[in-house]
Backbone atoms as SQL, in Angstrom:
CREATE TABLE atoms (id INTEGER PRIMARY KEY, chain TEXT, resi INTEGER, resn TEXT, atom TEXT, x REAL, y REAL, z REAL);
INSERT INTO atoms VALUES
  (1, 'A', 1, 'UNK', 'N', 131.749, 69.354, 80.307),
  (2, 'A', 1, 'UNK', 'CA', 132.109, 70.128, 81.462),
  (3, 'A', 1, 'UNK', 'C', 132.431, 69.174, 82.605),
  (4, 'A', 2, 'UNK', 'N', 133.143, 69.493, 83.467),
  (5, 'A', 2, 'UNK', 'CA', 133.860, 68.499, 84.263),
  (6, 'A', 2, 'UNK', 'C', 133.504, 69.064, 85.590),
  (7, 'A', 3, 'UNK', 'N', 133.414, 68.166, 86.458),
  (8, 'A', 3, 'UNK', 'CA', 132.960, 68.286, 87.875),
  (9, 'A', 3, 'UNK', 'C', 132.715, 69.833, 88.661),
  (10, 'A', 4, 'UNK', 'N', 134.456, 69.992, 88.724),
  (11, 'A', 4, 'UNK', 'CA', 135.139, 71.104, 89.014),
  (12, 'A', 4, 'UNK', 'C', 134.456, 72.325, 88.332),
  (13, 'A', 5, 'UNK', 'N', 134.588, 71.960, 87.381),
  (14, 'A', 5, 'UNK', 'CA', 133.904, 73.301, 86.396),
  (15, 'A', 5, 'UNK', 'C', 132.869, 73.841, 86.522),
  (16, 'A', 6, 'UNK', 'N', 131.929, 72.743, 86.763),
  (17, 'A', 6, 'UNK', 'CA', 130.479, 72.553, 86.769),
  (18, 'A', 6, 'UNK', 'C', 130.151, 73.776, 88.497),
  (19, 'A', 7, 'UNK', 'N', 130.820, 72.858, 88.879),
  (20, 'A', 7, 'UNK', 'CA', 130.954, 73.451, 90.488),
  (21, 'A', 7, 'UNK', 'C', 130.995, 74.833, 90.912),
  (22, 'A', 8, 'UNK', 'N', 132.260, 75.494, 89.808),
  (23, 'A', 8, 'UNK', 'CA', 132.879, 76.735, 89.746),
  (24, 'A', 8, 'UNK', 'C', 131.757, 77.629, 89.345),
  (25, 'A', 9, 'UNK', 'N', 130.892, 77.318, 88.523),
  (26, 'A', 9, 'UNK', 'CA', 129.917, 78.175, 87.656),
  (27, 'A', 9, 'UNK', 'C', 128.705, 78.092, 88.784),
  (28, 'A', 10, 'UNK', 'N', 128.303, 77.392, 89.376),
  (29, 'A', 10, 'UNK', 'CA', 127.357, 77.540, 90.131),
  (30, 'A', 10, 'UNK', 'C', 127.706, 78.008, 91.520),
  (31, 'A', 11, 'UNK', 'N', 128.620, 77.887, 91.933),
  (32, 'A', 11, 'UNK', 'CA', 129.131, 78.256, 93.111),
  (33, 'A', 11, 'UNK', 'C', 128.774, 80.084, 93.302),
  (34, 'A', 12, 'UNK', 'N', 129.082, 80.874, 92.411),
  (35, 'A', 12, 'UNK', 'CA', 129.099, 82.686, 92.323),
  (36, 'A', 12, 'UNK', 'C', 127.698, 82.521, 92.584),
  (37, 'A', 13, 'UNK', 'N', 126.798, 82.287, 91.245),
  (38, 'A', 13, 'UNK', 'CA', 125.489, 81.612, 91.168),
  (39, 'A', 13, 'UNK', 'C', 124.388, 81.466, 92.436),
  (40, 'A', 14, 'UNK', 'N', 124.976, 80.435, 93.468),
  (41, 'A', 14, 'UNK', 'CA', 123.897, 80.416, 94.304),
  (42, 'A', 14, 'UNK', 'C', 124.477, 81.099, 95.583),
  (43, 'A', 15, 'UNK', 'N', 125.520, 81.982, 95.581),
  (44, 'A', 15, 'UNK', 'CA', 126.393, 82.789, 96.159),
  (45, 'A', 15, 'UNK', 'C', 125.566, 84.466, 95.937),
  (46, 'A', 16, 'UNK', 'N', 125.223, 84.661, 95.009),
  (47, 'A', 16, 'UNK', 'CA', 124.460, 85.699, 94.053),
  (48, 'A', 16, 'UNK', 'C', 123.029, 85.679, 94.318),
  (49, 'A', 17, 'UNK', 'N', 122.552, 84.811, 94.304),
  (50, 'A', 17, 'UNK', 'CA', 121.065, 84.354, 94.604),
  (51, 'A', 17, 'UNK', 'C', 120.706, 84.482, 96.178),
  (52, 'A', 18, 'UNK', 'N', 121.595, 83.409, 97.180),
  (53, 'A', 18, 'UNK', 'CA', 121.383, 83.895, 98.424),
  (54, 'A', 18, 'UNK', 'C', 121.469, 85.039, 98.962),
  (55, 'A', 19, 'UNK', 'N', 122.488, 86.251, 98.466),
  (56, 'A', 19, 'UNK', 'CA', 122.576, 87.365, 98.948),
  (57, 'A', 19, 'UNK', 'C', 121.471, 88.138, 98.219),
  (58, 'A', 20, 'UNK', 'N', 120.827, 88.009, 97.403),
  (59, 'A', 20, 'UNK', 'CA', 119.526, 88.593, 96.909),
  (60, 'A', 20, 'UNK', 'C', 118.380, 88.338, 97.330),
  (61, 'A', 21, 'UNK', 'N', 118.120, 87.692, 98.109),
  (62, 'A', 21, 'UNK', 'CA', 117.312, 86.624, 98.863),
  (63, 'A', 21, 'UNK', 'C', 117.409, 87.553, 100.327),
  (64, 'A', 22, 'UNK', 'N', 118.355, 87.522, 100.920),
  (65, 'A', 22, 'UNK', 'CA', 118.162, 87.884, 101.639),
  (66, 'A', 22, 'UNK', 'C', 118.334, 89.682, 101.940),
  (67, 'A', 23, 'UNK', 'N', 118.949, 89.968, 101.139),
  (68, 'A', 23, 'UNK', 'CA', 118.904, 91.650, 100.627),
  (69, 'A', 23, 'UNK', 'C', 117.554, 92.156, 100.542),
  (70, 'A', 24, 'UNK', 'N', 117.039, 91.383, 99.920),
  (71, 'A', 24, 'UNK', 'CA', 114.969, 91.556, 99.416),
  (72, 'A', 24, 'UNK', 'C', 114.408, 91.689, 101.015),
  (73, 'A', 25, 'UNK', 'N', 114.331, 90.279, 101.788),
  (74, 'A', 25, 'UNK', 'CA', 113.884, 89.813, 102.949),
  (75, 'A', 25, 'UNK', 'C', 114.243, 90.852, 103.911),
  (76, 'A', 26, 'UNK', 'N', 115.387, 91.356, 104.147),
  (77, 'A', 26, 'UNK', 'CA', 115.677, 92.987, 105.068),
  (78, 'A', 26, 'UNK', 'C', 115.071, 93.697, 104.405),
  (79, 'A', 27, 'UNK', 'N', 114.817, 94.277, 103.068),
  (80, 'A', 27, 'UNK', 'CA', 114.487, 95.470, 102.753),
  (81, 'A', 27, 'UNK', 'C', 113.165, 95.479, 102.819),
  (82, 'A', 28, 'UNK', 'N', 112.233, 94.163, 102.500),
  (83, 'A', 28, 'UNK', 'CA', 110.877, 94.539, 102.458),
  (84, 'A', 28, 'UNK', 'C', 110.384, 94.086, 103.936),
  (85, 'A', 29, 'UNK', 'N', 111.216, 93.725, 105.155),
  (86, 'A', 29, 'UNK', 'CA', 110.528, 93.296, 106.802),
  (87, 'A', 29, 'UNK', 'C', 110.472, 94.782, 106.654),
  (88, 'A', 30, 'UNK', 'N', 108.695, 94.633, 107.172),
  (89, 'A', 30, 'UNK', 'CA', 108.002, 96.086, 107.759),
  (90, 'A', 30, 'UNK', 'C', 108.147, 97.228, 106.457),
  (91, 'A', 31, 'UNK', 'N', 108.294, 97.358, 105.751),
  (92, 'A', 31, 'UNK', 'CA', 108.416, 97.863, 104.746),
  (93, 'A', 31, 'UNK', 'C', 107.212, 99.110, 104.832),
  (94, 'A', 32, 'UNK', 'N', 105.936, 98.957, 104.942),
  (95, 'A', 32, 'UNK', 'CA', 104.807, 99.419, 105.613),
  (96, 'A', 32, 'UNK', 'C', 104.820, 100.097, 106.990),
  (97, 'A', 33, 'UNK', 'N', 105.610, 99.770, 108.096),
  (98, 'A', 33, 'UNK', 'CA', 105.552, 100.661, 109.215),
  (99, 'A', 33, 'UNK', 'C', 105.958, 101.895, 109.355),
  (100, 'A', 34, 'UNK', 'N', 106.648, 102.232, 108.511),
  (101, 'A', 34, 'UNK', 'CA', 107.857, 103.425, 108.110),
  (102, 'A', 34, 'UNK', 'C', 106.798, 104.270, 107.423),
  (103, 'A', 35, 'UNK', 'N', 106.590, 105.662, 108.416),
  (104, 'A', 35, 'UNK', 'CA', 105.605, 106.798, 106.955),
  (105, 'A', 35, 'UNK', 'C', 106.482, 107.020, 105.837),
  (106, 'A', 36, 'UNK', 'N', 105.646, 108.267, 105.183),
  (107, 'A', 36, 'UNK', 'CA', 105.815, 108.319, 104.174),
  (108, 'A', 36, 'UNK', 'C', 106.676, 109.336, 103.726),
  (109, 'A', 37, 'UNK', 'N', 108.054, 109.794, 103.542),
  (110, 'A', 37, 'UNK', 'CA', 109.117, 110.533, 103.231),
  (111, 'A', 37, 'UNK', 'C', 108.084, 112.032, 102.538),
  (112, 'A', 38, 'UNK', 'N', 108.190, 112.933, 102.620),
  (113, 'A', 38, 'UNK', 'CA', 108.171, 114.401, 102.012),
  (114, 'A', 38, 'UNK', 'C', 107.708, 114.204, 100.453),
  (115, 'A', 39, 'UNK', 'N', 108.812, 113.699, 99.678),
  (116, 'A', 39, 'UNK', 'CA', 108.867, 113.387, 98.508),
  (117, 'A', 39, 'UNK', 'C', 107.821, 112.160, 98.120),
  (118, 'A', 40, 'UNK', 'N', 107.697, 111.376, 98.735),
  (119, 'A', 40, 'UNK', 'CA', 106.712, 110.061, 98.512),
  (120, 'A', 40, 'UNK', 'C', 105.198, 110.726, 98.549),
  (121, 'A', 41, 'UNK', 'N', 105.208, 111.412, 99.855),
  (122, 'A', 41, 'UNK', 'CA', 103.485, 111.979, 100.012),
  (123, 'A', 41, 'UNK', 'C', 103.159, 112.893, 98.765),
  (124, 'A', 42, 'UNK', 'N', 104.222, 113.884, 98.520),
  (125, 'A', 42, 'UNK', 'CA', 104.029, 114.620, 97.959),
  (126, 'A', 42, 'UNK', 'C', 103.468, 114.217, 96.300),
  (127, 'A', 43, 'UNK', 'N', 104.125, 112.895, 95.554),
  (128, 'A', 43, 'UNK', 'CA', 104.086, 112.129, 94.426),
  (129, 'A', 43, 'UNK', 'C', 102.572, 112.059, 94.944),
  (130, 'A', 44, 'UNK', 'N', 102.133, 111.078, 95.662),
  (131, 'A', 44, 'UNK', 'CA', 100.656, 110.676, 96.214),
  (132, 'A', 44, 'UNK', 'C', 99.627, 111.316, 95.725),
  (133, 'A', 45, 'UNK', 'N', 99.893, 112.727, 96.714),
  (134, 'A', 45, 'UNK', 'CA', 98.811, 113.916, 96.556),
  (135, 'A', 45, 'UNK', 'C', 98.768, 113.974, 95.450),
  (136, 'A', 46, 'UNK', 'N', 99.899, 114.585, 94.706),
  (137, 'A', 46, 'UNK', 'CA', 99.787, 115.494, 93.166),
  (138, 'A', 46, 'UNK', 'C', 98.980, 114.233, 92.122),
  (139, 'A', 47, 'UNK', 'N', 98.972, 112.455, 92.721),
  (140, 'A', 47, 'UNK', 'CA', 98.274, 111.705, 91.663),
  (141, 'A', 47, 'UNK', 'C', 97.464, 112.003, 92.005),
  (142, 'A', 48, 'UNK', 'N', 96.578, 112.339, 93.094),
  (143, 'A', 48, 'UNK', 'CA', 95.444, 112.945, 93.346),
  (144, 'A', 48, 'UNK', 'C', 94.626, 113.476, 92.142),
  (145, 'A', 49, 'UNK', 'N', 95.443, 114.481, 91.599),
  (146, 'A', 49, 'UNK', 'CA', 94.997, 115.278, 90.574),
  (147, 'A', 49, 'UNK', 'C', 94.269, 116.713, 91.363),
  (148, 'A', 50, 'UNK', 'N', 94.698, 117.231, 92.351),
  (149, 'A', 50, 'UNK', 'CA', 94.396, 118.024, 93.091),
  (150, 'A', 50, 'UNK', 'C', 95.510, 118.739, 93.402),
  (151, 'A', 51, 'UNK', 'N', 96.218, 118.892, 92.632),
  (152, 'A', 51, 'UNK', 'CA', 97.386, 120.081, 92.454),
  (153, 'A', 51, 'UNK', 'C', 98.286, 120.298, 93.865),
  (154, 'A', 52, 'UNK', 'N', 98.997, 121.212, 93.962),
  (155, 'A', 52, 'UNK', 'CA', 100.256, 121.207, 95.420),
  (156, 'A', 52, 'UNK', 'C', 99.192, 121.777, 96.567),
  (157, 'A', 53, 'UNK', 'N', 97.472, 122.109, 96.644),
  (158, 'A', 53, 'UNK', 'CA', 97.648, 123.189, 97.263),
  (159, 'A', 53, 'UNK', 'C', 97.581, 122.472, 98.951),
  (160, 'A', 54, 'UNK', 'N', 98.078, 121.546, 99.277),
  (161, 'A', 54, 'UNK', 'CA', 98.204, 121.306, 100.431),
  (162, 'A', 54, 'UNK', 'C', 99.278, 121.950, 101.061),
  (163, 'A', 55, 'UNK', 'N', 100.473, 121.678, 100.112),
  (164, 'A', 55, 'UNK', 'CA', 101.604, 122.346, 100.789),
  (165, 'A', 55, 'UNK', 'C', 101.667, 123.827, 100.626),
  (166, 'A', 56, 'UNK', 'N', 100.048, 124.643, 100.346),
  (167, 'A', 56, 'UNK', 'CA', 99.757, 125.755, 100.626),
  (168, 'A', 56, 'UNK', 'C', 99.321, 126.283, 101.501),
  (169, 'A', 57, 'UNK', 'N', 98.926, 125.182, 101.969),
  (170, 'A', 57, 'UNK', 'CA', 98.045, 125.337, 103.605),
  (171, 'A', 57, 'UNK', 'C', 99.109, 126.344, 104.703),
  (172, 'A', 58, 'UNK', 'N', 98.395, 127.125, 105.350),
  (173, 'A', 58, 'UNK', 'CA', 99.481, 127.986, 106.409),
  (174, 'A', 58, 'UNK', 'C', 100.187, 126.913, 107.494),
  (175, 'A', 59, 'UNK', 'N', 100.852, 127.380, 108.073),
  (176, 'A', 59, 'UNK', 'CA', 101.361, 126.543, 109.294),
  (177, 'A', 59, 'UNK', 'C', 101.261, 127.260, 110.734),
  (178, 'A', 60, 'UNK', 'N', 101.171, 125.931, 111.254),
  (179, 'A', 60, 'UNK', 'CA', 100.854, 126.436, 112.891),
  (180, 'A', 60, 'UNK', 'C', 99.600, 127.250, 112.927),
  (181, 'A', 61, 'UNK', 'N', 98.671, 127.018, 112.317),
  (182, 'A', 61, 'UNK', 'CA', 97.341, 127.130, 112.290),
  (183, 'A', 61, 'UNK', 'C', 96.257, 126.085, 112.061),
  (184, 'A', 62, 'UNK', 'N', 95.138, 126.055, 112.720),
  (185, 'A', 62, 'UNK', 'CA', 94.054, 124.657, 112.797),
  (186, 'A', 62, 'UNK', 'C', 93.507, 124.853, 111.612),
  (187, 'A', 63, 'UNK', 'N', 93.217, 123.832, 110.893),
  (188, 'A', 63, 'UNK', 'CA', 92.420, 124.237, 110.016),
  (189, 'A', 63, 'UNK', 'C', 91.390, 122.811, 109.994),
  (190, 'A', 64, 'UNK', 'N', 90.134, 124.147, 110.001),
  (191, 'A', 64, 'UNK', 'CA', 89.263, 122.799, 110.131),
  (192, 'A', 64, 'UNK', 'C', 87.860, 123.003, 109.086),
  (193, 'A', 65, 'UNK', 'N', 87.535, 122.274, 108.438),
  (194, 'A', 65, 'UNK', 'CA', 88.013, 121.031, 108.310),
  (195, 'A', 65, 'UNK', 'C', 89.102, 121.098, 107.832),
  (196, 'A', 66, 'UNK', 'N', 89.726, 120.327, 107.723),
  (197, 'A', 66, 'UNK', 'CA', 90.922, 119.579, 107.035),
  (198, 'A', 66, 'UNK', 'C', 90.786, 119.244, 105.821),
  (199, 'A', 67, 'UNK', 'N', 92.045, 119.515, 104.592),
  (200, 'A', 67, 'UNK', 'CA', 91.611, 119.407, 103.221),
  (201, 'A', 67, 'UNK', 'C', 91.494, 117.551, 103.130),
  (202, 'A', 68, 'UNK', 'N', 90.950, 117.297, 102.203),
  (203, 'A', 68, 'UNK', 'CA', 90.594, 115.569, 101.933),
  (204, 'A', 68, 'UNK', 'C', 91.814, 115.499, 101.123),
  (205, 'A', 69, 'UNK', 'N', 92.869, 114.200, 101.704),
  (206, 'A', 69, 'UNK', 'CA', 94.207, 114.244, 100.877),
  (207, 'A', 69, 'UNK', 'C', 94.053, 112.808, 100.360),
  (208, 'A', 70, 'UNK', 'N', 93.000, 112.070, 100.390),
  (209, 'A', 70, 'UNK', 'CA', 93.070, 110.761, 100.118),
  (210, 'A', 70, 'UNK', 'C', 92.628, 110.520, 98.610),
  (211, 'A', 71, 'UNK', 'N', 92.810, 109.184, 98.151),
  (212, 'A', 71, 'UNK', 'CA', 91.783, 108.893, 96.618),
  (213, 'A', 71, 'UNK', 'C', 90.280, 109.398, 96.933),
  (214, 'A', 72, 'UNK', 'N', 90.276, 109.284, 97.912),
  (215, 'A', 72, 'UNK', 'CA', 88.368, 108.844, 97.641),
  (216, 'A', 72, 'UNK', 'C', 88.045, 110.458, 97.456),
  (217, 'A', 73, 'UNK', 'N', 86.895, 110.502, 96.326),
  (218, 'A', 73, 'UNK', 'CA', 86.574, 112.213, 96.135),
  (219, 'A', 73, 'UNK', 'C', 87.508, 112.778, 95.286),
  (220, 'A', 74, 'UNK', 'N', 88.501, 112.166, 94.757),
  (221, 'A', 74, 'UNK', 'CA', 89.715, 112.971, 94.061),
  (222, 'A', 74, 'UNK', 'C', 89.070, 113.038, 92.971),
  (223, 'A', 75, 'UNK', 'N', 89.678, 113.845, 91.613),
  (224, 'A', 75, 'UNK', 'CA', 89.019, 114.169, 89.998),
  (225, 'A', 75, 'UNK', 'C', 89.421, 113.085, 89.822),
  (226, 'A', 76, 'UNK', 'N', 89.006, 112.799, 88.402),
  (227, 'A', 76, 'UNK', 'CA', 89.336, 111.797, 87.134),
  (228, 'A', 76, 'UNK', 'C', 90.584, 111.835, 86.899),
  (229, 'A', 77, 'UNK', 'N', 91.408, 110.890, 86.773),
  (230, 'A', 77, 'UNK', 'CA', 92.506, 110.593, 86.061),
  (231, 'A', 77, 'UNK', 'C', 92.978, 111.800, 85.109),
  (232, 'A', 78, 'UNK', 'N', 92.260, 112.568, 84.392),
  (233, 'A', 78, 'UNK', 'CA', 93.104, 112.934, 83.575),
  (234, 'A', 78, 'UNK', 'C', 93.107, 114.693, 84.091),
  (235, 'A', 79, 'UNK', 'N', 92.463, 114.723, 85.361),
  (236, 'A', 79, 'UNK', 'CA', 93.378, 116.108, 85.902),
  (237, 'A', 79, 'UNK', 'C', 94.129, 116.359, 86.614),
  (238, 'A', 80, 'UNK', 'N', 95.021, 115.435, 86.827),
  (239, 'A', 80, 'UNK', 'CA', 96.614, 114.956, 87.282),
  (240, 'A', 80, 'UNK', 'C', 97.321, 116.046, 86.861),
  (241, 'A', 81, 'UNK', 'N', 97.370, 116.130, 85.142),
  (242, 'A', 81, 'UNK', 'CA', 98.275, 116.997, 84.824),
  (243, 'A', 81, 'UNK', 'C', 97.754, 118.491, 84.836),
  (244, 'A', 82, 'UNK', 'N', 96.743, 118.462, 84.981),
  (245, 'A', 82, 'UNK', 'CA', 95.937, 119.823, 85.059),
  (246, 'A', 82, 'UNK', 'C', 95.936, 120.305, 86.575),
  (247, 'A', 83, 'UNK', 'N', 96.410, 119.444, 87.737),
  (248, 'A', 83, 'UNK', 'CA', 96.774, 120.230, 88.550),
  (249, 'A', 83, 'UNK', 'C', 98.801, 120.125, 88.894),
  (250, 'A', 84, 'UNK', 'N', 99.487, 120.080, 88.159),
  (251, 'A', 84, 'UNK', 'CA', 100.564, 120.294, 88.534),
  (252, 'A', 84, 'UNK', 'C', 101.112, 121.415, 88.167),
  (253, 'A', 85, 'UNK', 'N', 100.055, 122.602, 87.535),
  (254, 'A', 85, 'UNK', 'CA', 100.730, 123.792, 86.891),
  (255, 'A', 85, 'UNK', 'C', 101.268, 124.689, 87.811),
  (256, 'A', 86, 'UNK', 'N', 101.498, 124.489, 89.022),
  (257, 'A', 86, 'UNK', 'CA', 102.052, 125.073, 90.109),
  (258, 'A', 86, 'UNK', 'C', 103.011, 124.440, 90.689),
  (259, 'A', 87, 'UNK', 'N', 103.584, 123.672, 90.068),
  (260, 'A', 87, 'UNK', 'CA', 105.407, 122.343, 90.613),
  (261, 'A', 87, 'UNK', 'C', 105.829, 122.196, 89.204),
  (262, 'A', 88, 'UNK', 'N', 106.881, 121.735, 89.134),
  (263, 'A', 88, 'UNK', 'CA', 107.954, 121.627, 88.647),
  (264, 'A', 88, 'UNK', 'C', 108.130, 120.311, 88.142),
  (265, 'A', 89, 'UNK', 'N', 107.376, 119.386, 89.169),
  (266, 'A', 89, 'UNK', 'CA', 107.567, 118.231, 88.902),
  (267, 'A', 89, 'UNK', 'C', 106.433, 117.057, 89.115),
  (268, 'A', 90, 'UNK', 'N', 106.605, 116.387, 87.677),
  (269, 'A', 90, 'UNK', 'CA', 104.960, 115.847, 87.513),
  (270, 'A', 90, 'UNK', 'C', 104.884, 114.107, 88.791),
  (271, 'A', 91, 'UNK', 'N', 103.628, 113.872, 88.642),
  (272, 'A', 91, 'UNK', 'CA', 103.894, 112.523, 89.709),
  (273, 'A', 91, 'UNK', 'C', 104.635, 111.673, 88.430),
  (274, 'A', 92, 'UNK', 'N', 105.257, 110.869, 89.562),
  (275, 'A', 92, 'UNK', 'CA', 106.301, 109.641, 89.044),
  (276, 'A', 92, 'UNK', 'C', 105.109, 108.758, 89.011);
C-alpha cells in the first residue's frame, strides 16, 4: 500500500471517529438534567411491578398520601408482568 493510499483509508476513518466523538459528547452533556418524558416514567413505574394504577389517579385533586412510585417497597421481580394486565404495553 502506498503512501497516498494508506492516507485515503484513514482519512474517512478518523473523519468518522471524530464526528462520533463528538456526537456522543453533545448528546450525553447533562444528559441527567432533562426529566423524564411520559413514555420513559411510564416504562419506570410499570418495572415497578405495580401495574398503570398511577395514571389512575384523578386529576386536579390532592391526594395524600401520595402513591410510592419509586423501587424501594416495590414487589419482586416477577410481578412486573402481573401488573401490566391493564396496558398494552409491557416495560422495555
Amino acid at each position: 500500500m502506498t503512501h497516498a493510499s494508506l492516507r485515503k483509508s484513514i482519512l474517512p476513518i478518523s473523519l468518522l471517529t471524530l464526528i462520533v466523538i463528538v456526537a456522543a459528547a453533545l448528546r450525553l452533556d447533562h444528559i441527567s438534567k432533562q426529566n423524564l418524558w411520559l413514555d420513559e416514567f411510564w416504562t419506570l413505574y410499570l418495572a415497578t411491578g405495580r401495574g398503570d394504577a398511577a395514571f389512575q389517579l384523578p386529576s386536579n385533586a390532592i391526594i395524600s398520601p401520595p402513591p410510592n412510585l419509586g423501587f424501594s417497597g416495590a414487589p419482586p421481580w416477577w410481578h412486573i408482568w402481573n401488573g401490566v394486565d391493564s396496558t398494552s404495553h409491557p416495560p422495555l
